[in-house]
Wavefront OBJ file of the C-alpha trace (Angstrom):
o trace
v 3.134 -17.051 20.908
v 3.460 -15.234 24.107
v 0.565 -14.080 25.643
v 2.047 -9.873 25.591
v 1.606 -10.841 22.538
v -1.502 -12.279 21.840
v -2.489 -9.234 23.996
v -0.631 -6.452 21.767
v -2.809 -7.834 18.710
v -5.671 -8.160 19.984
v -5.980 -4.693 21.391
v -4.921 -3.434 17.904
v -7.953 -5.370 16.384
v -10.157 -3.989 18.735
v -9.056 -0.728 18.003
v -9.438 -0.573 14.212
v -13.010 -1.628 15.210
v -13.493 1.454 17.799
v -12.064 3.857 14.947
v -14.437 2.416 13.242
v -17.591 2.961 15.416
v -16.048 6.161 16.406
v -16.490 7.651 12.661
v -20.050 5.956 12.157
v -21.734 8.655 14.001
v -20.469 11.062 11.121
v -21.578 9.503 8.328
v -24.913 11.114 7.569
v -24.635 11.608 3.876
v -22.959 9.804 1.422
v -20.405 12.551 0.867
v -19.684 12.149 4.670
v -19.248 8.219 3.909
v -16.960 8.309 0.426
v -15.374 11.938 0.935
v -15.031 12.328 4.688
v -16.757 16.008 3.780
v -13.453 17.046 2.673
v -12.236 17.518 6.422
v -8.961 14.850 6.145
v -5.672 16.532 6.827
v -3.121 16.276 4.573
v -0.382 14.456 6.863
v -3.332 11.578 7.399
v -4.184 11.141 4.013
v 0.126 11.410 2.910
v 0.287 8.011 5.417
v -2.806 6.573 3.861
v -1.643 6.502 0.869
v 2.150 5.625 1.883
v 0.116 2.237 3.520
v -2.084 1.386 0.823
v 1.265 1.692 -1.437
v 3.110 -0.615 1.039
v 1.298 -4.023 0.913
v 2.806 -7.307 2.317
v 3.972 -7.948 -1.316
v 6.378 -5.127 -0.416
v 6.820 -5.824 3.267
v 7.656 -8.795 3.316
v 8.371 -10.237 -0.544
v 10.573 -8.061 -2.095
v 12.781 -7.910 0.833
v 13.108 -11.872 0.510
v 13.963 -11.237 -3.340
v 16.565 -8.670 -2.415
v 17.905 -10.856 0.007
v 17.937 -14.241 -2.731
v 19.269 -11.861 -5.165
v 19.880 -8.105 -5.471
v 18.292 -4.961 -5.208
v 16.983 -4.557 -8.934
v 12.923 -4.620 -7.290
v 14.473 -1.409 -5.541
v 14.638 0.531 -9.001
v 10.640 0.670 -9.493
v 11.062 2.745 -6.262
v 13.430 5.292 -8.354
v 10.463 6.068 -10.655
v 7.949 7.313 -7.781
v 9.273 10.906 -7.352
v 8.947 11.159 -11.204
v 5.006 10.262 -10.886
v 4.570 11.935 -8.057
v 5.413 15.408 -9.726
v 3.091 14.666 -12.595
v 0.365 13.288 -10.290
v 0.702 16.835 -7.988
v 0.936 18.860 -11.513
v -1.911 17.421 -13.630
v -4.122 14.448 -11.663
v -4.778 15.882 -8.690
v -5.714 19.181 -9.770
v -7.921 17.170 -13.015
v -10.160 15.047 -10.724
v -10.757 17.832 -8.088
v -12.065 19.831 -11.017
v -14.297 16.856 -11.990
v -15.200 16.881 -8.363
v -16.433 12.964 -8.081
v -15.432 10.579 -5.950
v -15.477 7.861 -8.657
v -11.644 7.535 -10.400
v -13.437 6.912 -13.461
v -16.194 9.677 -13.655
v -13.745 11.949 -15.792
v -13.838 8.919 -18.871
v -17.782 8.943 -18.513
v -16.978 13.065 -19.294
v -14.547 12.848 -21.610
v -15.492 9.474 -23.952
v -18.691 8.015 -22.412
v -20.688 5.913 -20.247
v -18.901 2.456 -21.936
v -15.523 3.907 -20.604
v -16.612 4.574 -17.039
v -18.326 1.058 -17.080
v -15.110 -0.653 -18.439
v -12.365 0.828 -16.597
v -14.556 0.154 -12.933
v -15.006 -3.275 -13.933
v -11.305 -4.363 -15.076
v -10.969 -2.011 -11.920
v -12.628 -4.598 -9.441
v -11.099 -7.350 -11.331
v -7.651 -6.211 -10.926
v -8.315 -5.494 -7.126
v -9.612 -9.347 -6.218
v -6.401 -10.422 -7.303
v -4.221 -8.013 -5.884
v -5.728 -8.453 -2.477
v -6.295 -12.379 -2.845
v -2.272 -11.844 -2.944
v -1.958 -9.382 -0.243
v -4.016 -11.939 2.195
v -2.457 -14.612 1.249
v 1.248 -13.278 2.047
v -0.153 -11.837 5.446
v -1.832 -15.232 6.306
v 1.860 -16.937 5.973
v 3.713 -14.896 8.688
v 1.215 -16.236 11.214
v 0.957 -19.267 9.767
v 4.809 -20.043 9.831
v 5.300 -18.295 12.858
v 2.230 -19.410 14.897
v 0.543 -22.423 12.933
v -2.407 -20.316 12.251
v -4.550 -21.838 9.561
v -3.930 -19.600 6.546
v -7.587 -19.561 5.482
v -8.925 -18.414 9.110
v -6.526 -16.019 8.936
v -7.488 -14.779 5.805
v -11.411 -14.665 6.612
v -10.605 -13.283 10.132
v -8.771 -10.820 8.701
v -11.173 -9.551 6.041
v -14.139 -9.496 8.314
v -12.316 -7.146 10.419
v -11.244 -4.741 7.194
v -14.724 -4.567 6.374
v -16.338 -4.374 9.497
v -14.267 -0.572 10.738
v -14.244 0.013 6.369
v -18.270 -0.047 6.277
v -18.924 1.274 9.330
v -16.874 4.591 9.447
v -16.371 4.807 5.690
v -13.328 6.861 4.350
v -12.102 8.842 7.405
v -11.972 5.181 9.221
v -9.832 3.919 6.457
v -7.569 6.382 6.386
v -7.012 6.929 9.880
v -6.176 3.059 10.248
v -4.467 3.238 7.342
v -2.299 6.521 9.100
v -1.830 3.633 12.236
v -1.092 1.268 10.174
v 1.808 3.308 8.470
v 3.504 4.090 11.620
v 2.995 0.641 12.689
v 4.890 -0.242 9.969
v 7.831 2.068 9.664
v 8.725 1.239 13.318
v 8.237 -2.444 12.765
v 11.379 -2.127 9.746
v 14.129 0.015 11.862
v 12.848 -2.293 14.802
v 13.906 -5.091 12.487
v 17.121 -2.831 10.573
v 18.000 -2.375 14.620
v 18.202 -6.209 15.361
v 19.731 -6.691 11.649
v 22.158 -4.911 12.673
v 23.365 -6.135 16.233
v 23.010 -9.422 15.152
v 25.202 -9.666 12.164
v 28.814 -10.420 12.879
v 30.092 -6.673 12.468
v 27.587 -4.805 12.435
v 26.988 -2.042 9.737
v 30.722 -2.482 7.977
v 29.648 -6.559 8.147
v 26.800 -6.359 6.025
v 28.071 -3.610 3.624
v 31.302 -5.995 3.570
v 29.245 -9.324 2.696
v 26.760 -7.300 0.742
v 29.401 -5.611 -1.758
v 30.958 -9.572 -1.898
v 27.940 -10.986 -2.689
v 26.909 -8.230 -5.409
v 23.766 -7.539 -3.143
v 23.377 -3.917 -3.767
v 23.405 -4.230 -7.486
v 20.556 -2.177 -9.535
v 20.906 -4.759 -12.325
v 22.039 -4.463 -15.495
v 22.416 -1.260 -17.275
v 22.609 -3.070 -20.413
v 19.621 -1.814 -23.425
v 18.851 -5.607 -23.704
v 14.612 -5.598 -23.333
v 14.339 -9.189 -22.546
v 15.744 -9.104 -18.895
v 14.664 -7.137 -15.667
v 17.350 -4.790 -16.254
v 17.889 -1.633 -14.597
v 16.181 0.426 -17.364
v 13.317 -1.861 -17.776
v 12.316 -1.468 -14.462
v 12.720 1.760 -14.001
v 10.054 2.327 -16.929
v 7.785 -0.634 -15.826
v 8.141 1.138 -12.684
v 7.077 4.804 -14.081
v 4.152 3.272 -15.888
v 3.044 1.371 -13.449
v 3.406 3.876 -10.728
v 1.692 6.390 -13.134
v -1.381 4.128 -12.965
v -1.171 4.029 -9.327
v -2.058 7.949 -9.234
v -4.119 8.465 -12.312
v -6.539 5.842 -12.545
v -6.704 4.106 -9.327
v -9.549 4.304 -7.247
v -7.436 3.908 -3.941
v -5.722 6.779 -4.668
v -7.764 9.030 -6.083
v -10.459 9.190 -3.484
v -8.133 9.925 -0.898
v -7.125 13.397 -3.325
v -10.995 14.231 -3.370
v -11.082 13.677 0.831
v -8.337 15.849 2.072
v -9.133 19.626 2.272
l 1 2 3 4 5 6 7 8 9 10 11 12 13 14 15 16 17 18 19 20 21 22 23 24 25 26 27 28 29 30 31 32 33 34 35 36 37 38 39 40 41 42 43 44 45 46 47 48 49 50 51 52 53 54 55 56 57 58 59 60 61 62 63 64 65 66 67 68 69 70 71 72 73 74 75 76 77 78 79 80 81 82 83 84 85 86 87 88 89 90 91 92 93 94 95 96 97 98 99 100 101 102 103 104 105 106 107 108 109 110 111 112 113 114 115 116 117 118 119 120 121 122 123 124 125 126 127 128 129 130 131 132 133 134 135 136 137 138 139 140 141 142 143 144 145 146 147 148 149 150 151 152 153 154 155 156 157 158 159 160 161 162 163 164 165 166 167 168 169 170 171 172 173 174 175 176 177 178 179 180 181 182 183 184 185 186 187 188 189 190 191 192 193 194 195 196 197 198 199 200 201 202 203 204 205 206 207 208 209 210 211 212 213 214 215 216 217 218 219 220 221 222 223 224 225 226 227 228 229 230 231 232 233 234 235 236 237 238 239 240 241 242 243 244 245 246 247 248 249 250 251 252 253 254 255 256 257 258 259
């Protein structure tokens, strides 16, 4: 690893702690700490949610499985604009009318305390797997690229989330999560850029070997229910994607923060 390198991350580490400390000052209540006092701009909280949608299951996995095989995985994309409407038409407007920052304060409402208690737990559950994942897949780019130890990087890594996380509370996590997200998009066309000049061809070469190779195939479009066919995916993806903005917590306190 060069040492512009070493240099570039470091400085990036030491900046999601400053956001951090910067935001710690404002946290005097816990409305301040879980809500941000309602004060979050739109555009921030848009690219927080884009990165907390984008983990490096999609970064960096299902661009290997499009690659292996096609671009089926690309088809639970397809259903987001469909759950997006019905999350800007009938969640959002629902749980700033409950006016909680707990996703699941609307079941203690509407069936009881047992709901509330239920869906938080399976809640948590579902979240130390999904992250065990996420840190896992993140630990192997250094780890194949650098020979980091996967496990330090995993532990380095999550003392640093919750380090700026508890110490400037959700405006810190949203604001590194708005970094984050342009870190990202220019990291992919920095990579579609050297794709690109470094294929034989260019543009017309990969569209040529892609088309060959059936690349850009959606799947099947076949009614058969016991593949990952175009149509199955698609409604996994709806369902799934519905979740995402109606019951998640990740999601849903970032509605209650912006103005």
């Amino acid at each position: 690893m060069r040492q512009l390198d070493l240099f570039v991350f470091f400085i990036y580490i030491v900046l999601l702690i400053v956001i951090g400390a910067y935001f710690y000052r404002n946290n005097r209540t816990s409305s301040s700490f879980t809500l941000g006092d309602n004060t979050i701009p739109a555009w921030v909280i848009s690219l927080s949610l884009f990165a907390t949608f984008v983990s490096s299951i999609s970064y960096l996995a299902l661009p290997g499985i499009a690659y292996q095989r096609n671009w089926n995985s690309f088809v639970f994309s397809l259903s987001l604009p469909l759950a997006a409407m019905m999350a800007v038409n009938y969640f959002v407007p629902l749980f700033r009318k409950v006016n909680s920052p707990s996703a699941y304060a609307f079941l203690e409402i509407r069936f009881g305390s047992w709901a509330r208690t239920y869906a938080a737990t399976m809640y948590l559950l579902t979240q130390i797997m999904r992250v065990g994942t996420i840190l896992y897949l993140m630990a192997l780019v250094p780890n194949t690229l650098f020979g980091w130890n996967i496990t330090i990087v995993i532990i380095f890594t999550s003392i640093i989330i919750m380090l700026y996380s508890i110490m400037g509370g959700i405006r810190a996590v949203v604001w590194t999560d708005a970094i984050q997200a342009l870190v990202l998009i220019a990291g992919a066309l920095v990579c579609l850029y050297f794709i690109i000049i470094k294929v034989p061809g260019g543009i017309d070469g990969i569209i040529t070997a892609g088309i060959a190779e059936d690349k850009f195939s959606l799947g099947s479009f076949s009614l058969d229910l016991s593949d990952n066919t175009f149509w199955v995916v698609l409604v996994y993806g709806t369902f799934i994607n519905l979740q995402n903005f109606g019951a998640d917590q990740n999601y849903i306190q970032r509605y209650m923060s912006s103005r």
